[in-house]
Chimera marker file (.cmm) of the C-alpha trace (Angstrom):
<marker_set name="trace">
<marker id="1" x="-35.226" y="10.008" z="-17.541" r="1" g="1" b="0" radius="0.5"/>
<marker id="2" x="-33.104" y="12.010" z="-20.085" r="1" g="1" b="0" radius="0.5"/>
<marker id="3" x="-29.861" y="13.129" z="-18.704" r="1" g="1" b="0" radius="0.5"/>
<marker id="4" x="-29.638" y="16.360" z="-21.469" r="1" g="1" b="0" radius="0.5"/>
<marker id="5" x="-27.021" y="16.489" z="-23.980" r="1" g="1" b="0" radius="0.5"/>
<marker id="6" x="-23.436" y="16.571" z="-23.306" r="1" g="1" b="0" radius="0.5"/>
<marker id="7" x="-21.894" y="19.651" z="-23.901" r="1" g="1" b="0" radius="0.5"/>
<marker id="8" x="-19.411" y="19.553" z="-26.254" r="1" g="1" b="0" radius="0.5"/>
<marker id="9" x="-15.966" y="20.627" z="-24.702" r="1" g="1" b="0" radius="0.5"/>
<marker id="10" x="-13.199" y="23.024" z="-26.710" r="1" g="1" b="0" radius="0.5"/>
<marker id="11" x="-10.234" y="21.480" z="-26.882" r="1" g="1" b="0" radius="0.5"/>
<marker id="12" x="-8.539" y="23.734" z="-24.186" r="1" g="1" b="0" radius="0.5"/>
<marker id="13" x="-11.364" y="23.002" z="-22.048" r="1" g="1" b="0" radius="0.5"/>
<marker id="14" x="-10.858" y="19.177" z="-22.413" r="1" g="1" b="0" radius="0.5"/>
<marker id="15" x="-7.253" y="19.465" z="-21.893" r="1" g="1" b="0" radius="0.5"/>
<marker id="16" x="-7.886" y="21.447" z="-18.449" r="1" g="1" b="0" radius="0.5"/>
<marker id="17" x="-10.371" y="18.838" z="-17.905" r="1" g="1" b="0" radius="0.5"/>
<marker id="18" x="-7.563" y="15.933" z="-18.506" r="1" g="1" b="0" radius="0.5"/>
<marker id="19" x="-5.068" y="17.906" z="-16.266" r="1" g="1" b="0" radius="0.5"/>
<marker id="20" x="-7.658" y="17.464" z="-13.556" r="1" g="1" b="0" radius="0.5"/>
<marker id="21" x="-8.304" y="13.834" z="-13.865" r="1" g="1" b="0" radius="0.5"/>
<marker id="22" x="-4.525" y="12.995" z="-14.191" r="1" g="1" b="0" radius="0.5"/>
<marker id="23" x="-3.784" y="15.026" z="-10.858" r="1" g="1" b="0" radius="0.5"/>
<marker id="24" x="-6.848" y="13.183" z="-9.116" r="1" g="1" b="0" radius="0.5"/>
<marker id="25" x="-5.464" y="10.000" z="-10.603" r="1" g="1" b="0" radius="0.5"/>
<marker id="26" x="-2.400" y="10.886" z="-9.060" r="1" g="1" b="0" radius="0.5"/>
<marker id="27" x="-3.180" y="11.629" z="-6.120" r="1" g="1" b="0" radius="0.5"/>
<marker id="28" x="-5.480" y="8.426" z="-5.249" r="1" g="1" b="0" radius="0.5"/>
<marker id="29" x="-2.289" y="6.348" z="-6.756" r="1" g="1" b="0" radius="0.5"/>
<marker id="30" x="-0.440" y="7.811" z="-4.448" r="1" g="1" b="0" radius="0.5"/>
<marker id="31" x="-2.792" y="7.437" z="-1.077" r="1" g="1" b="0" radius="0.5"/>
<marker id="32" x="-2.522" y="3.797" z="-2.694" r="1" g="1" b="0" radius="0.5"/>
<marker id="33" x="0.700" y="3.292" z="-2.244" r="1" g="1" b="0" radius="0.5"/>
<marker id="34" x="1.229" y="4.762" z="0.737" r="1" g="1" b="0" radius="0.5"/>
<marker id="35" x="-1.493" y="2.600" z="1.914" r="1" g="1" b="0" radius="0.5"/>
<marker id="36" x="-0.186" y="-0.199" z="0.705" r="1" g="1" b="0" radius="0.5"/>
<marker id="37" x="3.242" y="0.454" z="2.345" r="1" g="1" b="0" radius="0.5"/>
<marker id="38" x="1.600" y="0.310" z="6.029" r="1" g="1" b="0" radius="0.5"/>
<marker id="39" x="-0.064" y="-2.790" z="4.844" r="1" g="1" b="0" radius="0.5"/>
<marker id="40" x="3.100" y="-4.657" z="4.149" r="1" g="1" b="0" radius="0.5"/>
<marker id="41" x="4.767" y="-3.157" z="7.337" r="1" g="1" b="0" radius="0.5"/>
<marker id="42" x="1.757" y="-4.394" z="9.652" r="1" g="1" b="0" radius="0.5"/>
<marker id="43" x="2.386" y="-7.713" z="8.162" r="1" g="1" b="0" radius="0.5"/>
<marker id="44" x="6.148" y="-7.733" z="8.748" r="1" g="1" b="0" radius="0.5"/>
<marker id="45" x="5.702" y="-7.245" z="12.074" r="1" g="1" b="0" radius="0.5"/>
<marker id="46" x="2.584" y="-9.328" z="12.690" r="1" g="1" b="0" radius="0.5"/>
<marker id="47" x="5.555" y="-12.123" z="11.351" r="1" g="1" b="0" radius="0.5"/>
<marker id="48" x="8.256" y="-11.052" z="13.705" r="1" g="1" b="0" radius="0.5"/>
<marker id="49" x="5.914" y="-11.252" z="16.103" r="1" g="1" b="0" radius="0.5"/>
<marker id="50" x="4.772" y="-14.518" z="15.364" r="1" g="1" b="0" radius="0.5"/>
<marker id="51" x="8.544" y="-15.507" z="15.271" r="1" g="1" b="0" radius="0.5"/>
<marker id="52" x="9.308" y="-14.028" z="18.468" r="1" g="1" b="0" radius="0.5"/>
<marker id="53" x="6.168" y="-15.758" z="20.501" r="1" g="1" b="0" radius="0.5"/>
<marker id="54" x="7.508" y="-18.871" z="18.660" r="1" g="1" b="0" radius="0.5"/>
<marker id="55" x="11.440" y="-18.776" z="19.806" r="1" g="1" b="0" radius="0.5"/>
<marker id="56" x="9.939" y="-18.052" z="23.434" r="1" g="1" b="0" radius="0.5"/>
<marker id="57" x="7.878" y="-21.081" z="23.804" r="1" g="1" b="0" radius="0.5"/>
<marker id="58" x="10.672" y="-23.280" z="22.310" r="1" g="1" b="0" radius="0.5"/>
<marker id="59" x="12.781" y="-21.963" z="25.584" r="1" g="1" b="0" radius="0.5"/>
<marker id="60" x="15.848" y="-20.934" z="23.269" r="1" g="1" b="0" radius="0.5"/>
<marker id="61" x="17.410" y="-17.567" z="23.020" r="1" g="1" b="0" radius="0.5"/>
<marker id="62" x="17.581" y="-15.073" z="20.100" r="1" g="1" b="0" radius="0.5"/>
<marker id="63" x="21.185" y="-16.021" z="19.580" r="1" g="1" b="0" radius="0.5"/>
<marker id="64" x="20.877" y="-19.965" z="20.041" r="1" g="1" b="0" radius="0.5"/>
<marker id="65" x="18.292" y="-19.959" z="17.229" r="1" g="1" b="0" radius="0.5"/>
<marker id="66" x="20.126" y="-17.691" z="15.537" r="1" g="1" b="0" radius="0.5"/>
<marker id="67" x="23.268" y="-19.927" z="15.782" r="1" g="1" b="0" radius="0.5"/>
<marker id="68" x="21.176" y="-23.001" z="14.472" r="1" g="1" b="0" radius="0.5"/>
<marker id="69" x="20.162" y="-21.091" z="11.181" r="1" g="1" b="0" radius="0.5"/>
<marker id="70" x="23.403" y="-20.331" z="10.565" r="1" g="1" b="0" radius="0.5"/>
<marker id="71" x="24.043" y="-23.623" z="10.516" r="1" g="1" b="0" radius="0.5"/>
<link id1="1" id2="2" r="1" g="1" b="0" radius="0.2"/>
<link id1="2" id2="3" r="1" g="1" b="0" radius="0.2"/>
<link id1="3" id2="4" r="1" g="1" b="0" radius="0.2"/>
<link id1="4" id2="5" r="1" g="1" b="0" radius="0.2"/>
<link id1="5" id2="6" r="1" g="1" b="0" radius="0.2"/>
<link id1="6" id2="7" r="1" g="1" b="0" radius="0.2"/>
<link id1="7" id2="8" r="1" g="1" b="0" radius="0.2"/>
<link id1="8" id2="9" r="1" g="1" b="0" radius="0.2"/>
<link id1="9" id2="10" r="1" g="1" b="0" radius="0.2"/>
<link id1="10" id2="11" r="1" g="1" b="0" radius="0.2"/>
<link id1="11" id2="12" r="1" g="1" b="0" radius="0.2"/>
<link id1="12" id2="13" r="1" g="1" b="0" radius="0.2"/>
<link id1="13" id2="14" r="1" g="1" b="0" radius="0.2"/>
<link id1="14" id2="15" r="1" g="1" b="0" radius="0.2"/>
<link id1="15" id2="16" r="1" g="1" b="0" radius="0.2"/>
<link id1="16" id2="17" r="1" g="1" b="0" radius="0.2"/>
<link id1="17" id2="18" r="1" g="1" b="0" radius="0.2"/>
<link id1="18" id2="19" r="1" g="1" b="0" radius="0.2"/>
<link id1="19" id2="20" r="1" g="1" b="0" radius="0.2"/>
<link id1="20" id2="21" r="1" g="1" b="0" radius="0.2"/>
<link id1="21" id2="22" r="1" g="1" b="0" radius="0.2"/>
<link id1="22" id2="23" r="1" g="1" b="0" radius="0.2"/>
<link id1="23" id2="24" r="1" g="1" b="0" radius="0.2"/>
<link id1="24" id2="25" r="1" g="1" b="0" radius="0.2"/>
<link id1="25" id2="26" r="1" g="1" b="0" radius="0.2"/>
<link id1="26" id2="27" r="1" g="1" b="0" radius="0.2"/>
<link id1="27" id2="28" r="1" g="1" b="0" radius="0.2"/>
<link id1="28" id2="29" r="1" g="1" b="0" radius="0.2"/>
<link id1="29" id2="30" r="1" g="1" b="0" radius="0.2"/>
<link id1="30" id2="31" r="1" g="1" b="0" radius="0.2"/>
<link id1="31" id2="32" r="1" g="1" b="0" radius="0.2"/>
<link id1="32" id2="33" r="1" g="1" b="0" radius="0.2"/>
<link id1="33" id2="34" r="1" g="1" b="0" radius="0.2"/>
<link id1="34" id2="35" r="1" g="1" b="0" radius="0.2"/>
<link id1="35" id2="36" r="1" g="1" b="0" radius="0.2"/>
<link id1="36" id2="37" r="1" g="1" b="0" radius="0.2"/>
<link id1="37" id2="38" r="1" g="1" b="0" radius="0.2"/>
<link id1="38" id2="39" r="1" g="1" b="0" radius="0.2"/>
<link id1="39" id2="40" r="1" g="1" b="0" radius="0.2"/>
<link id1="40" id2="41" r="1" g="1" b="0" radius="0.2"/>
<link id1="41" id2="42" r="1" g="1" b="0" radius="0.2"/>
<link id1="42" id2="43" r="1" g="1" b="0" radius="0.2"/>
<link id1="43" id2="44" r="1" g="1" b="0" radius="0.2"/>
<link id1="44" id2="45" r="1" g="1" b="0" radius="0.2"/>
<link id1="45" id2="46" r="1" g="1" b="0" radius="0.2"/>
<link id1="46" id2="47" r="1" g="1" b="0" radius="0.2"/>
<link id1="47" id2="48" r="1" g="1" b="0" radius="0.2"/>
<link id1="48" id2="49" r="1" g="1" b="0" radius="0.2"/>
<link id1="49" id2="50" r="1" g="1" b="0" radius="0.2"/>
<link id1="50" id2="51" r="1" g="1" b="0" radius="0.2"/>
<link id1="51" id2="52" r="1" g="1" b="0" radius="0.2"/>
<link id1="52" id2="53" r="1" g="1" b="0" radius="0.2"/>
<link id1="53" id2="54" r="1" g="1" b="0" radius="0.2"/>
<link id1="54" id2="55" r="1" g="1" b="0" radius="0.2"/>
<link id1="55" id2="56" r="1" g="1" b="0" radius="0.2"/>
<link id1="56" id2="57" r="1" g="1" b="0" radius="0.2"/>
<link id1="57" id2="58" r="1" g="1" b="0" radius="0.2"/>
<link id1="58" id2="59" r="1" g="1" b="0" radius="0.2"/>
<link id1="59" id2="60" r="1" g="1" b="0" radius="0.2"/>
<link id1="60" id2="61" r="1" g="1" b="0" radius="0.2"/>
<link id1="61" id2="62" r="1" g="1" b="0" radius="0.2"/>
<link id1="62" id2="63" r="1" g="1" b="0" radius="0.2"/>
<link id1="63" id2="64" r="1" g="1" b="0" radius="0.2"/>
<link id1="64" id2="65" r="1" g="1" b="0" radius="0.2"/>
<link id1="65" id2="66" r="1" g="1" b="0" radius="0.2"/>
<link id1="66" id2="67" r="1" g="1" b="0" radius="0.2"/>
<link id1="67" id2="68" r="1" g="1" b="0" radius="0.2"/>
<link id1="68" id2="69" r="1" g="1" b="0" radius="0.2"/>
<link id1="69" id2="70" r="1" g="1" b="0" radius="0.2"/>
<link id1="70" id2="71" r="1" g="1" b="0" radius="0.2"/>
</marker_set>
């Protein structure tokens, strides 16, 4: 089914129309990021959790595993 003809923009129009897509651009790069920040900070501590139940079943303390890295 035909869609119609495109109407052919001014050039002020298409820069308005530009301006609108770059800000909407923006603004989804930005939920992105922000996004992507809680992603990495749910991993971190999904890790330090993972280290923590770890250092508890070996029956060590922070500081005597802590010790032994220094190492």
């Amino acid at each position: 089914m035909p869609r119609g003809r495109k109407k052919q923009m001014t050039l002020e129009e298409e820069l308005v129309y530009l301006d609108q897509q770059i800000e909407k651009a923006s603004e989804t790069l930005d939920a992105l990021k922000k996004r992507r920040k809680e992603v990495v900070q749910l991993e971190e501590q999904k890790d330090l959790q993972t280290i923590y139940e770890k250092i508890q079943a070996s029956g060590k303390t922070i500081d005597e595993v802590l010790a032994q890295l220094a190492d």
